[in-house]
DRENDO-1510 file (C-alpha; in Angstrom, 1 decimal, always signed):
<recs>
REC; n; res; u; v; w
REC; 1; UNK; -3.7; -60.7; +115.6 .
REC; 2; UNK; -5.9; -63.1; +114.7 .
REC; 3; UNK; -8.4; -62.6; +112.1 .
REC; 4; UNK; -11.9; -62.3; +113.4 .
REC; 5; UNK; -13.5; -64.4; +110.2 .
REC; 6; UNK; -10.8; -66.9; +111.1 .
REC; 7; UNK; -12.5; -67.2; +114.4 .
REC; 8; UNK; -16.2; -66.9; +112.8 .
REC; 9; UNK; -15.2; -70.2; +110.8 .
REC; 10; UNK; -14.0; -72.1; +113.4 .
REC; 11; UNK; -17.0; -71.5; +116.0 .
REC; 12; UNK; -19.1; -72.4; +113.0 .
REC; 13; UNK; -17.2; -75.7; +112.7 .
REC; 14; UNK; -17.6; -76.2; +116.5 .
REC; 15; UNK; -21.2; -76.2; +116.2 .
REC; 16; UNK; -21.0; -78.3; +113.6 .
REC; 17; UNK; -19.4; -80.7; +115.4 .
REC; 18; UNK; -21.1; -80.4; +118.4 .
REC; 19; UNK; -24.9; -80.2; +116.9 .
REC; 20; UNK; -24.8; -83.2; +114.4 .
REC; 21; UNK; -21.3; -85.1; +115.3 .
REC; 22; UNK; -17.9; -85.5; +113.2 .
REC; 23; UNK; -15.8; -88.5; +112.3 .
REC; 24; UNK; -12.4; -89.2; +114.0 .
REC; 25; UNK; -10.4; -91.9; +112.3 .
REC; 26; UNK; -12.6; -94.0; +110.8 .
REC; 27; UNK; -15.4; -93.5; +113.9 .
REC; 28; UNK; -18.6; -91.8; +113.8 .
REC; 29; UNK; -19.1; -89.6; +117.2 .
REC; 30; UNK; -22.9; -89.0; +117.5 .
REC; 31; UNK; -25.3; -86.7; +119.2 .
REC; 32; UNK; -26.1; -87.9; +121.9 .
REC; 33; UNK; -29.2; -84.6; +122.9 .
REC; 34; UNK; -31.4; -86.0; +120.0 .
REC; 35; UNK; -35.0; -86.7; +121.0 .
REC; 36; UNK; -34.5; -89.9; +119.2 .
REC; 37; UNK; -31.9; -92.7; +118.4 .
REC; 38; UNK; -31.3; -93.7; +114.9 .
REC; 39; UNK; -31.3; -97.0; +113.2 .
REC; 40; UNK; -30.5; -97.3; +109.5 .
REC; 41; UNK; -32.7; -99.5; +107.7 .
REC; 42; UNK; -31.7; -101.0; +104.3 .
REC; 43; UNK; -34.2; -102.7; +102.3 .
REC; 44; UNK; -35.3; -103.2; +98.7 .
REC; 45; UNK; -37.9; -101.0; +98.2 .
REC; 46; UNK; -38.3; -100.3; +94.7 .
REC; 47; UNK; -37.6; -102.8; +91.9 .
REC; 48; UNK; -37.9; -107.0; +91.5 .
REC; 49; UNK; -37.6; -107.6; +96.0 .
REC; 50; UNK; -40.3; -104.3; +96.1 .
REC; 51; UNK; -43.0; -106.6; +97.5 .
REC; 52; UNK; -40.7; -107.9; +99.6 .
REC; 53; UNK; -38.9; -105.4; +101.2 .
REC; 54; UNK; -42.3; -103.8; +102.1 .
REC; 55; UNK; -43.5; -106.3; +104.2 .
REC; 56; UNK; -40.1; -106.1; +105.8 .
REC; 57; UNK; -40.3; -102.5; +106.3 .
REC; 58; UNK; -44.0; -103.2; +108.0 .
REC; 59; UNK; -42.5; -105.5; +110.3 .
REC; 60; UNK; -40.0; -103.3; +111.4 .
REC; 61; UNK; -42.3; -100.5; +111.9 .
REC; 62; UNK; -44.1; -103.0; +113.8 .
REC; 63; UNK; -40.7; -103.2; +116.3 .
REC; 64; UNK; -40.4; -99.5; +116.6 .
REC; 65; UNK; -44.2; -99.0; +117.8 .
REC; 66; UNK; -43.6; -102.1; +120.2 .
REC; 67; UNK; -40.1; -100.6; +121.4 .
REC; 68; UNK; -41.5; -96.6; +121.3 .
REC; 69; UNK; -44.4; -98.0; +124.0 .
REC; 70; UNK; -47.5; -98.0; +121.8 .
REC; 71; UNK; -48.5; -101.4; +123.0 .
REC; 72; UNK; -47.5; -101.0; +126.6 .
REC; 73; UNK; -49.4; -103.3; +129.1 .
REC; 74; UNK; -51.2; -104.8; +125.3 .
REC; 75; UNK; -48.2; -107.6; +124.8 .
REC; 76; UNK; -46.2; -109.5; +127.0 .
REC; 77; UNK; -43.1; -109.1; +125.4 .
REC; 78; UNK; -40.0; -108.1; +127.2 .
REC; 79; UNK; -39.4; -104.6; +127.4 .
REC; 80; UNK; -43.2; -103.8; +125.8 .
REC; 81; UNK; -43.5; -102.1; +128.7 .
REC; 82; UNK; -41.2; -99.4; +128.3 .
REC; 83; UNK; -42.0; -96.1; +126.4 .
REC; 84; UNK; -38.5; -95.8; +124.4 .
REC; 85; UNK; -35.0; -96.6; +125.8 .
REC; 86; UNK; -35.3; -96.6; +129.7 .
REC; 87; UNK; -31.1; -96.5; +129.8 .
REC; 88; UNK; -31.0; -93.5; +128.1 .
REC; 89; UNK; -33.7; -91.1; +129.2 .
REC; 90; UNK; -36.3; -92.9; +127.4 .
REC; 91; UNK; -35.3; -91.7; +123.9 .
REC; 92; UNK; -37.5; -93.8; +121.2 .
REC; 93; UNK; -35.5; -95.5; +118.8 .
REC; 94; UNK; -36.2; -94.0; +115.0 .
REC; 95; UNK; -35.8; -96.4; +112.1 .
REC; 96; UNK; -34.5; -94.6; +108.9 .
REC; 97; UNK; -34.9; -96.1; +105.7 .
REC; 98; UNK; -33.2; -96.5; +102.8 .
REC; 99; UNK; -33.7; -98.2; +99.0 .
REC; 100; UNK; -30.8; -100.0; +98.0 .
REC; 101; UNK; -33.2; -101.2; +95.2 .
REC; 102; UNK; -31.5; -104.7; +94.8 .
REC; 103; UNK; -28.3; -103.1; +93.5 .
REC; 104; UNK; -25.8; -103.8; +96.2 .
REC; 105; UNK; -23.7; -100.6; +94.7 .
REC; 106; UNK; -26.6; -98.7; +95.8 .
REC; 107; UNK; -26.6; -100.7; +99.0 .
REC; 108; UNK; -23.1; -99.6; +99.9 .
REC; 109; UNK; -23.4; -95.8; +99.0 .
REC; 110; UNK; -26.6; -95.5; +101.1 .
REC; 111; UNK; -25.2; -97.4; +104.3 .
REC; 112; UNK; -22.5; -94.3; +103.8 .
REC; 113; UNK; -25.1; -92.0; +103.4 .
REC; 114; UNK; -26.9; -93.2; +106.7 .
REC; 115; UNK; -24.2; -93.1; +108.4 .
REC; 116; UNK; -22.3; -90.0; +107.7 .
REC; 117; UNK; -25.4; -87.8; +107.2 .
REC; 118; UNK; -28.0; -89.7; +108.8 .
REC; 119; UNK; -25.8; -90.2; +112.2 .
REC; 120; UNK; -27.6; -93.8; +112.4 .
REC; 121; UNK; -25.6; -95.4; +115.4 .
REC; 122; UNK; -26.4; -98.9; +113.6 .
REC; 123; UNK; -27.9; -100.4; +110.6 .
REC; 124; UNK; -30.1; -103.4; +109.9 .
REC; 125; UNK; -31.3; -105.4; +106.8 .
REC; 126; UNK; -30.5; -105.5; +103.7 .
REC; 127; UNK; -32.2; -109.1; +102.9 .
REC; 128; UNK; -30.7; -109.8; +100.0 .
REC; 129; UNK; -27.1; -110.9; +100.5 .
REC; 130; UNK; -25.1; -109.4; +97.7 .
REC; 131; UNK; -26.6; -105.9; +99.1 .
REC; 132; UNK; -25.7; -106.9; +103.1 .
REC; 133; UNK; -22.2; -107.8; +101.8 .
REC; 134; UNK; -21.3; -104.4; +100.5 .
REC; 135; UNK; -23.2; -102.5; +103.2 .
REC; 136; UNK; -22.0; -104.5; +105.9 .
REC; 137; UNK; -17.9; -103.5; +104.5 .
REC; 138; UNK; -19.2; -100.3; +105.0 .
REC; 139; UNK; -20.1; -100.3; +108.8 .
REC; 140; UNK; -17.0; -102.2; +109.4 .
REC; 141; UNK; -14.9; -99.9; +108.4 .
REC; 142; UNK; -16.6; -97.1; +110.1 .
REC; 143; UNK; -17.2; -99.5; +113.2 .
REC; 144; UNK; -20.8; -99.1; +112.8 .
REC; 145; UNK; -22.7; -102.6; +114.4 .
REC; 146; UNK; -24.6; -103.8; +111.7 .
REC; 147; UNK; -27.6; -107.1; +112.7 .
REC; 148; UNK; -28.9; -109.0; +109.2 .
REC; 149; UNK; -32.3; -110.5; +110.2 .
REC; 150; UNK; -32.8; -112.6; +107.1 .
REC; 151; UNK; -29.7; -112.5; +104.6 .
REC; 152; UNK; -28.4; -116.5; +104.3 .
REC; 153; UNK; -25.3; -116.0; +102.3 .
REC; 154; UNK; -22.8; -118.5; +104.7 .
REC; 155; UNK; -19.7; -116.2; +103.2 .
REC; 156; UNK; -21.9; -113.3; +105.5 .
REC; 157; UNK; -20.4; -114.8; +108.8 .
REC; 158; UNK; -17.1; -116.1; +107.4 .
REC; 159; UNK; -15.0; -112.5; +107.1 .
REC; 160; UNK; -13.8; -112.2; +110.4 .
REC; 161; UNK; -15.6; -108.8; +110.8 .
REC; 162; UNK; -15.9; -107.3; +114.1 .
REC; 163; UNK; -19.4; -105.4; +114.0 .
REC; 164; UNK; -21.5; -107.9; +112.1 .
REC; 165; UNK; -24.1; -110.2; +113.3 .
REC; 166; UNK; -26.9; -112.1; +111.2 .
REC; 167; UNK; -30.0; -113.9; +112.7 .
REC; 168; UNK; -31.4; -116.2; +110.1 .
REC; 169; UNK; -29.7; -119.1; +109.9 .
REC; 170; UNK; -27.0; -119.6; +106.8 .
REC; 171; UNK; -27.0; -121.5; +103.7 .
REC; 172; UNK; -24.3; -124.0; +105.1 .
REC; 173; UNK; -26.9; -124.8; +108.0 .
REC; 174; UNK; -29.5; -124.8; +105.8 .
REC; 175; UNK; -28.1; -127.5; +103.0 .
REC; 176; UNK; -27.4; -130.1; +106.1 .
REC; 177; UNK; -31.3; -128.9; +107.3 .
REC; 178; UNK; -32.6; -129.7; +103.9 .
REC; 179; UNK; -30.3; -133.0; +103.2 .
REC; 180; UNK; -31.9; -134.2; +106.2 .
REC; 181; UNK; -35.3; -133.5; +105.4 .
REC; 182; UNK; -34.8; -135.6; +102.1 .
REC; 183; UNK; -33.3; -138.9; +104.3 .
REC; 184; UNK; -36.5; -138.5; +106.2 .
REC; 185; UNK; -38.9; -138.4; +103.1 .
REC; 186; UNK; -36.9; -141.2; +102.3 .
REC; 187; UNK; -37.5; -143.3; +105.5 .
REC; 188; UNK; -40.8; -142.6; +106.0 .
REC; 189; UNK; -42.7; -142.3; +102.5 .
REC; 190; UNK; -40.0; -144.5; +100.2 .
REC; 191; UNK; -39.6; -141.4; +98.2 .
REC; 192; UNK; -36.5; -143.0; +96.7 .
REC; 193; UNK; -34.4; -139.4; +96.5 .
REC; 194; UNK; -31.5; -139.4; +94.9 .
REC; 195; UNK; -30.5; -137.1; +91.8 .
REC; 196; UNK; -30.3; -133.4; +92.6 .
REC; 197; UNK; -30.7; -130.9; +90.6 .
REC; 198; UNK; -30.0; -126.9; +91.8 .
REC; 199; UNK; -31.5; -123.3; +90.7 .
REC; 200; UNK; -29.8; -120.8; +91.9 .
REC; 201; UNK; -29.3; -116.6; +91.0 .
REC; 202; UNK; -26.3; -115.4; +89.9 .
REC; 203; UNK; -25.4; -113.2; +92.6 .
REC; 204; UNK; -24.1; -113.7; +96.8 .
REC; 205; UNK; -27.1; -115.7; +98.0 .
REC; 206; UNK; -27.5; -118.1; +95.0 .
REC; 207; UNK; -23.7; -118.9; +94.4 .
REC; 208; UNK; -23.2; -119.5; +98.0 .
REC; 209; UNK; -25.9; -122.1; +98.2 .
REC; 210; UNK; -24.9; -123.8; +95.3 .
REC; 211; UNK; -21.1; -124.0; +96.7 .
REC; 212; UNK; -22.0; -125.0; +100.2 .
REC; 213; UNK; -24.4; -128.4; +98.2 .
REC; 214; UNK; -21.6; -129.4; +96.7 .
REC; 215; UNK; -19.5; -129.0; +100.0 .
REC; 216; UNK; -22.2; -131.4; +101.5 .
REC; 217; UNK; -22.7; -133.9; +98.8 .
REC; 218; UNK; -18.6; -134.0; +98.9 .
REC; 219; UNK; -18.6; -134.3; +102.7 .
REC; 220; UNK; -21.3; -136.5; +103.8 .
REC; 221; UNK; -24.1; -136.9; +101.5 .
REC; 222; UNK; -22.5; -138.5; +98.2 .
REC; 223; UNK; -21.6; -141.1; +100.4 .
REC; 224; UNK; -25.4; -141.6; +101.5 .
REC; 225; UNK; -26.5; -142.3; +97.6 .
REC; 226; UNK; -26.8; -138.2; +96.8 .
REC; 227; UNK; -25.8; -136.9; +93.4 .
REC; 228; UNK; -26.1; -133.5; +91.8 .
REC; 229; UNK; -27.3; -134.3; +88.1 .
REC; 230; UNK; -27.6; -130.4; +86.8 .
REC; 231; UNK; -26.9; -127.0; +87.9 .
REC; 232; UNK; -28.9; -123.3; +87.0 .
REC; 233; UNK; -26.8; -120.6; +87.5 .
REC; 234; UNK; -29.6; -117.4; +86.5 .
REC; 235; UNK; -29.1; -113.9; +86.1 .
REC; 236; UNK; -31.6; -111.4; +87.7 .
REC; 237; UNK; -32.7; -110.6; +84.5 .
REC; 238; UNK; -34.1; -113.9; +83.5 .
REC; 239; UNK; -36.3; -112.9; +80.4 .
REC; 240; UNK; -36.2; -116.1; +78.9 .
REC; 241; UNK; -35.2; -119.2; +81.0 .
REC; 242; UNK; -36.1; -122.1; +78.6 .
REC; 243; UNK; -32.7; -123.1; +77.8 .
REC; 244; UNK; -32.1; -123.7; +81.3 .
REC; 245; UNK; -35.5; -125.2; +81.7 .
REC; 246; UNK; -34.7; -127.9; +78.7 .
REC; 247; UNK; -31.6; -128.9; +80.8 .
REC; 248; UNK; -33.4; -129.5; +83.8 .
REC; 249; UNK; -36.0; -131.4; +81.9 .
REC; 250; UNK; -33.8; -133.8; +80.3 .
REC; 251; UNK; -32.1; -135.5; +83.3 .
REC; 252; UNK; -35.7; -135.0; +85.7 .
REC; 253; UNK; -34.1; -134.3; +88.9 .
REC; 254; UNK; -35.6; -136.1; +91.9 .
REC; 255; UNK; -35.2; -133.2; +94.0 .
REC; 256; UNK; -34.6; -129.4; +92.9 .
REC; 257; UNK; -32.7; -127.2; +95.5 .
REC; 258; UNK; -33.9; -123.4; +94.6 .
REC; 259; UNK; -32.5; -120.3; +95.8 .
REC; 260; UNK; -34.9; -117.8; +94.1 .
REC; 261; UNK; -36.5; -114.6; +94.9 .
REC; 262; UNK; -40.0; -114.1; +95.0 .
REC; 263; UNK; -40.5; -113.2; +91.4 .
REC; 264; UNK; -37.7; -115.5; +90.0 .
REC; 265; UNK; -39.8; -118.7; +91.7 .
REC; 266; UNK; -42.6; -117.9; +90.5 .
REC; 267; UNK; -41.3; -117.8; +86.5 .
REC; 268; UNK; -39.5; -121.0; +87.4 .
REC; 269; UNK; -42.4; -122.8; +88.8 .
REC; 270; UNK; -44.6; -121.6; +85.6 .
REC; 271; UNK; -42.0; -123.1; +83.4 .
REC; 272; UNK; -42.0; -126.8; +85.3 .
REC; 273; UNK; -45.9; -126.6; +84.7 .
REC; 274; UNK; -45.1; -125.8; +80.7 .
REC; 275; UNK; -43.0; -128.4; +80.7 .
REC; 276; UNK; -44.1; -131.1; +82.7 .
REC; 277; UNK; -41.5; -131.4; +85.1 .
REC; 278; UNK; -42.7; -132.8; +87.9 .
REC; 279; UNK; -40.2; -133.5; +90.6 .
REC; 280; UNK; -40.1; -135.5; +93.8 .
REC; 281; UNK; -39.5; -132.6; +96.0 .
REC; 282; UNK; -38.7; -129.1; +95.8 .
REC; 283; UNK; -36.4; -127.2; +98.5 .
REC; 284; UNK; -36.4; -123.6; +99.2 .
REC; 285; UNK; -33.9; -121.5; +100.8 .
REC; 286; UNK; -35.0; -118.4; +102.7 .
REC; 287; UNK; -36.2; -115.8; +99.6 .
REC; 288; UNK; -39.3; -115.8; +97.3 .
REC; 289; UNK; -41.0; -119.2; +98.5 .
REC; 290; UNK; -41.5; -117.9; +102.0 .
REC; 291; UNK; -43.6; -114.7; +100.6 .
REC; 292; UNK; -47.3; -115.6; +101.2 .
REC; 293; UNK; -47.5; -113.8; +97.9 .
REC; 294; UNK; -46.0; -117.2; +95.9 .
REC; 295; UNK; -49.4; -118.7; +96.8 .
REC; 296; UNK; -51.2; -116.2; +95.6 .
REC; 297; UNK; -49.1; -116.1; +92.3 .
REC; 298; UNK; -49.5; -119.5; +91.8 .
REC; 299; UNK; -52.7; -121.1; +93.2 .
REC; 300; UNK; -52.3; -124.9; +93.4 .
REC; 301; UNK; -49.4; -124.6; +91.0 .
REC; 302; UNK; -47.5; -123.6; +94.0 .
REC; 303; UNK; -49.1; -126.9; +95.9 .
REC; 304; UNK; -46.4; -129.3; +97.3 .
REC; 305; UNK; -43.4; -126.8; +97.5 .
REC; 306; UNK; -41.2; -126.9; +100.4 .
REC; 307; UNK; -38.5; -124.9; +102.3 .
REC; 308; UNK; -37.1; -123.2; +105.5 .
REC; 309; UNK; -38.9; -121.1; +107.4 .
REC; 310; UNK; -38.7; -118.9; +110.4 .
REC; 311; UNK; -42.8; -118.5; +111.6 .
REC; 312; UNK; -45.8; -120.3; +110.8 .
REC; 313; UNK; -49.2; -119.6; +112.5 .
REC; 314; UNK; -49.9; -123.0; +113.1 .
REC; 315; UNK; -46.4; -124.1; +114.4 .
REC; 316; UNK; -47.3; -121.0; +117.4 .
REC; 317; UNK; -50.7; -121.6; +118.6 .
REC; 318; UNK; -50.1; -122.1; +121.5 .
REC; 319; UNK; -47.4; -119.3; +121.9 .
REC; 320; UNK; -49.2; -115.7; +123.1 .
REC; 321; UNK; -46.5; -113.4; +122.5 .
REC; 322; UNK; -45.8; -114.8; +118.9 .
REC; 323; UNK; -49.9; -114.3; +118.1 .
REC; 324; UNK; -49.8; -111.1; +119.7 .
REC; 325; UNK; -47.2; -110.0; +117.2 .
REC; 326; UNK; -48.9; -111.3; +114.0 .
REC; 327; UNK; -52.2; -109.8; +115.0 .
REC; 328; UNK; -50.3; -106.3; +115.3 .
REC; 329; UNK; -48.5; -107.1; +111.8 .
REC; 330; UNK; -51.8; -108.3; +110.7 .
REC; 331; UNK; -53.8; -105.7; +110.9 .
REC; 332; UNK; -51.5; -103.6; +109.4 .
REC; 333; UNK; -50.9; -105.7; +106.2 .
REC; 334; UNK; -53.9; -108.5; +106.0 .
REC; 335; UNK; -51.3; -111.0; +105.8 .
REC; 336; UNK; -49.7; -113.0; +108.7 .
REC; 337; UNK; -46.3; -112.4; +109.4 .
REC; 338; UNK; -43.4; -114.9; +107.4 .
REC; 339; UNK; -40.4; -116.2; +108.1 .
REC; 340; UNK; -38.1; -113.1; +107.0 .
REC; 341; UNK; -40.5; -110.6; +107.7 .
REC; 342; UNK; -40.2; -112.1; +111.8 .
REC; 343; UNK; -36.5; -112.2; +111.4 .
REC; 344; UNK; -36.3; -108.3; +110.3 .
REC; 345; UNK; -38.6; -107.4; +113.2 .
REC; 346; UNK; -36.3; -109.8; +115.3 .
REC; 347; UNK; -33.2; -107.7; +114.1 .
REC; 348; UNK; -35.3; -104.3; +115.1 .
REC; 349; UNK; -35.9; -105.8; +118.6 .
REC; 350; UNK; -32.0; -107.0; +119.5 .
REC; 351; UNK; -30.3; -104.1; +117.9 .
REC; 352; UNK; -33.1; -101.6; +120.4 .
REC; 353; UNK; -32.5; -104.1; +123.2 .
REC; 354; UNK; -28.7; -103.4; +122.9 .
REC; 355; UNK; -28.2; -100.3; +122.9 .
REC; 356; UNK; -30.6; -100.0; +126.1 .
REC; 357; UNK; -28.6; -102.7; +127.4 .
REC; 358; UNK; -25.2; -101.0; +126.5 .
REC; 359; UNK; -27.2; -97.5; +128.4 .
REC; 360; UNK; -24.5; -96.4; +125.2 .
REC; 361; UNK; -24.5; -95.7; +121.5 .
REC; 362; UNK; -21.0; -96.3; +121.1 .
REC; 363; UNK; -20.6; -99.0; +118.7 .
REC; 364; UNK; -17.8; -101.1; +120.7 .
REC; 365; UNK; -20.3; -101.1; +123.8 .
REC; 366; UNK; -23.4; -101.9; +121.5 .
REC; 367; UNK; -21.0; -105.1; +120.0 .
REC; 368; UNK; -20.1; -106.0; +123.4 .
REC; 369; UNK; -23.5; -106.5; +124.2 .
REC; 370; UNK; -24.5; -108.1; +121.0 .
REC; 371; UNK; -21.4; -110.5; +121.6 .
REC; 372; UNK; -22.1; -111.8; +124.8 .
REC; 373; UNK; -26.0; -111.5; +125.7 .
REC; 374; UNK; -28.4; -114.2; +125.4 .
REC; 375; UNK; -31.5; -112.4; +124.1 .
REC; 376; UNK; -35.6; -113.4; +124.5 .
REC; 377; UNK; -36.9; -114.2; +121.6 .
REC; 378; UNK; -40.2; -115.6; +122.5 .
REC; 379; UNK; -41.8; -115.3; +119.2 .
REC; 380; UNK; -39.1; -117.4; +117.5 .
REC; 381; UNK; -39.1; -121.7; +118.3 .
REC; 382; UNK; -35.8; -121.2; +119.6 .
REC; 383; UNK; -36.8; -118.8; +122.1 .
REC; 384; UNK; -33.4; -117.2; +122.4 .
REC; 385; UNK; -30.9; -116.4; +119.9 .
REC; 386; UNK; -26.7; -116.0; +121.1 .
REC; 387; UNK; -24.6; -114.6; +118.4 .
REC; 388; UNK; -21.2; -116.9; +118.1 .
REC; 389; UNK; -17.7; -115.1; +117.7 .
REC; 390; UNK; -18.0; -114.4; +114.0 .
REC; 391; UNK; -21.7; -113.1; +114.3 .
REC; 392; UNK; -24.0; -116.1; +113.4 .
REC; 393; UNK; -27.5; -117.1; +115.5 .
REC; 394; UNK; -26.1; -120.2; +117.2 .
REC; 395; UNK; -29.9; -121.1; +117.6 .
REC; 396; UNK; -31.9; -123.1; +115.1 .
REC; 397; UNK; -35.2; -121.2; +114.7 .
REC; 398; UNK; -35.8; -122.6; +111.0 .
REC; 399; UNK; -38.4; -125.4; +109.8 .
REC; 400; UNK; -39.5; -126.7; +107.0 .
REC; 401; UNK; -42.6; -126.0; +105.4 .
REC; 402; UNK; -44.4; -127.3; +103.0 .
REC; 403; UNK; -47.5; -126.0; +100.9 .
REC; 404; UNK; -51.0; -127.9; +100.9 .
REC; 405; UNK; -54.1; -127.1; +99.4 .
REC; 406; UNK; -52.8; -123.3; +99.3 .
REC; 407; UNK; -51.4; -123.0; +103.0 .
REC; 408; UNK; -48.0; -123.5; +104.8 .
REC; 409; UNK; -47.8; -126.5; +106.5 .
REC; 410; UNK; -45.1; -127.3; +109.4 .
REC; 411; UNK; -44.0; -131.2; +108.3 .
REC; 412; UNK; -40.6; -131.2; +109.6 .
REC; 413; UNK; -39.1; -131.7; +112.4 .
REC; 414; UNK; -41.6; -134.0; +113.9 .
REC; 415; UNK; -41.7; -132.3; +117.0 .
REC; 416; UNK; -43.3; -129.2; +115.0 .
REC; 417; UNK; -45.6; -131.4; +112.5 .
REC; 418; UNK; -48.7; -130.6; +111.9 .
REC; 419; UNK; -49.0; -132.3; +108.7 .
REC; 420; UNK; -47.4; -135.3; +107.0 .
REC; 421; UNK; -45.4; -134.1; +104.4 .
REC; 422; UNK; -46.2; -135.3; +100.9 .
REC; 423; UNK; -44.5; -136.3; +97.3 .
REC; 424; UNK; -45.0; -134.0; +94.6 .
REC; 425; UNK; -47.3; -136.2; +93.1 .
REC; 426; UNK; -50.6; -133.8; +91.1 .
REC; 427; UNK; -50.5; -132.8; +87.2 .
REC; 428; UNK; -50.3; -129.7; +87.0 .
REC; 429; UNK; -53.2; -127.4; +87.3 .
REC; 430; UNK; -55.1; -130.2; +89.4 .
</recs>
């Protein structure tokens, strides 16, 4: 006979199974009779990126009120319209967040956490590479489709992974971008560019930018009378950076390429004024630069920096859904929307737009999707974005930017220009 506490046990298992979902293999099965579908959100919320990652988080939130129909018939976006996900009863899509607080330890245990306890049926984020990198080994081997709106590290896209997909475009397109950019200062303003000089942090995003400028100077751009003269390597605790400032000082770069967070620019720019260094042009990959907040730390000090970015006010004037967006974003924040803020709200949009599409929350039918689809993307230049076989934005939807008198300025390519871009020139201060 069977023994009835036996039986008690295993009905209480059922449930269990039935009510929140189990994992077979290495698969998550979800519930599928929640009022709402869950998205894990990774982001730094606490910590040096705090700033940072809030303004992510707003823009995402932002998404979710777009997606969950509290704009309907207010913006003329696709699928604004809806109230929730029309292919699957109109559930509303639920963003749940988590700090991985810059640590990507952290970031890797809480993309666990979402998923196993959570029952998120994808994740987005993390923004800072090193944290994406471990998260995203996470959902791969749970088969969990994970979208990176605005991590750069190339190494992201090169793994062969199955379920991973990044928006913003990679540090390998970037350098080539960027190289570019300095031929075309040199062309049109005689800027006579040649030595190079790199900052980067010591972790995912910064080693992988300086690896792929030395791929390019190597493969093309040695060749065109480019030379890297001195290289930063920085840890995340950079307490006191002088050393590395006296090395950058005594060989005067003509161009520095940086790849700095928001706070890490912003010491690094304070030192140049200290010590008078007072290069040709400064470069920016996706990170701290693109934070309205570096003008505001800076004032003119921050006059004449350039880099990559994803939005600009100016650049979409003329474009109604991209204005309707920042309003919404700005009147929740006071600030207009940046370049990796638009990307994280892009990766809120295509991961929602997926699983509607896939009518599924499967992850193999979400990837499908993801794979294949060419999604709107109205608010971006590119106006689509199509993810390639190993998961990277085949779609340009970068420009460079450059500050003047306190505001981002489009100044390349010249089809976006809305102001000649200019030498850094001013003694500091002025």
């Amino acid at each position: 006979m069977i023994n009835k506490k036996v039986i008690l046990v295993a009905l209480a298992i059922l449930v269990i199974f039935v009510t929140t979902g189990l994992i077979i293999g290495n698969s998550i099965v979800h519930n599928t009779k929640n009022d709402t579908i869950k998205v894990g959100v990774l982001l730094p919320l606490t910590g040096p990126s705090e700033t940072t990652g809030k303004k992510l988080k707003n823009a995402i939130e932002v998404a979710e009120e777009i997606i969950n129909g509290e704009y309907s018939g207010e913006i003329n976006l696709e699928g604004s319209d809806y109230i929730g996900l029309p292919n699957l009863d109109n559930k509303k899509i639920e963003f749940v967040y988590s700090d991985h607080k810059a640590n990507p330890e952290v970031a890797r245990t809480e993309a666990e956490r979402l998923i196993k306890e959570e029952k998120v049926v994808a994740l987005i984020g993390a923004y800072h590479s090193s944290a994406t990198k471990t998260a995203s080994q996470v959902a791969e081997e749970l088969k969990v489709p994970f979208v990176s709106g605005s991590s750069s590290s190339a190494s992201l896209t090169n793994r062969g992974y199955k379920y991973f997909t990044r928006i913003a475009p990679n540090d390998d397109m970037e350098t080539e971008f960027f190289f570019e950019y300095l031929k075309y200062l040199n062309e049109s303003l005689n800027a006579d560019i040649k030595t190079v000089g790199v900052v980067c942090i010591d972790n995912e995003y910064g080693v992988h930018a300086s690896e792929v400028i030395n791929k390019w100077l190597e493969k093309k751009y040695n060749s065109e009378g480019f030379i890297k003269v001195v290289e930063i390597r920085y840890s995340q605790d950079i307490s006191d950076i002088d050393e590395s400032i006296k090395k950058i000082k005594k060989v005067e770069p003509d161009v520095i390429f940086q790849a700095s967070y928001l706070e890490d620019i912003t010491q690094f720019v304070k030192k140049y004024k200290e010590y008078n260094i007072v290069p040709k042009a400064v470069v920016n990959y996706c990170g701290g630069f693109q934070d309205p907040q570096f003008v505001e730390n800076l004032g003119h000090d921050g006059n004449y920096f350039s880099g990559s970015s994803a939005s600009l006010p100016s650049v979409s004037v003329n474009n109604e859904i991209a204005n309707e967006i920042n309003d919404i974003y700005k009147k929740k924040t006071g600030e207009d929307i940046d370049g990796p803020a638009l990307e994280e709200f892009a990766s809120a949009m295509i991961i929602a737009d997926s699983i509607n599409t896939a009518g599924d929350i499967d992850g193999n039918k979400i990837m499908e999707v993801l794979k294949t689809k060419t999604f709107d993307t109205p608010y971006f230049t590119s106006n689509q974005i199509k993810f390639d076989e190993s998961g990277q934005n085949l779609n340009t939807i970068s420009f460079i930017v450059q500050i003047q008198d306190g505001k981002y300025e489009a100044v390349w390519p010249l089809n976006i220009q809305n102001k000649k871009p200019q030498i850094i020139s001013q003694k500091w201060g002025l």
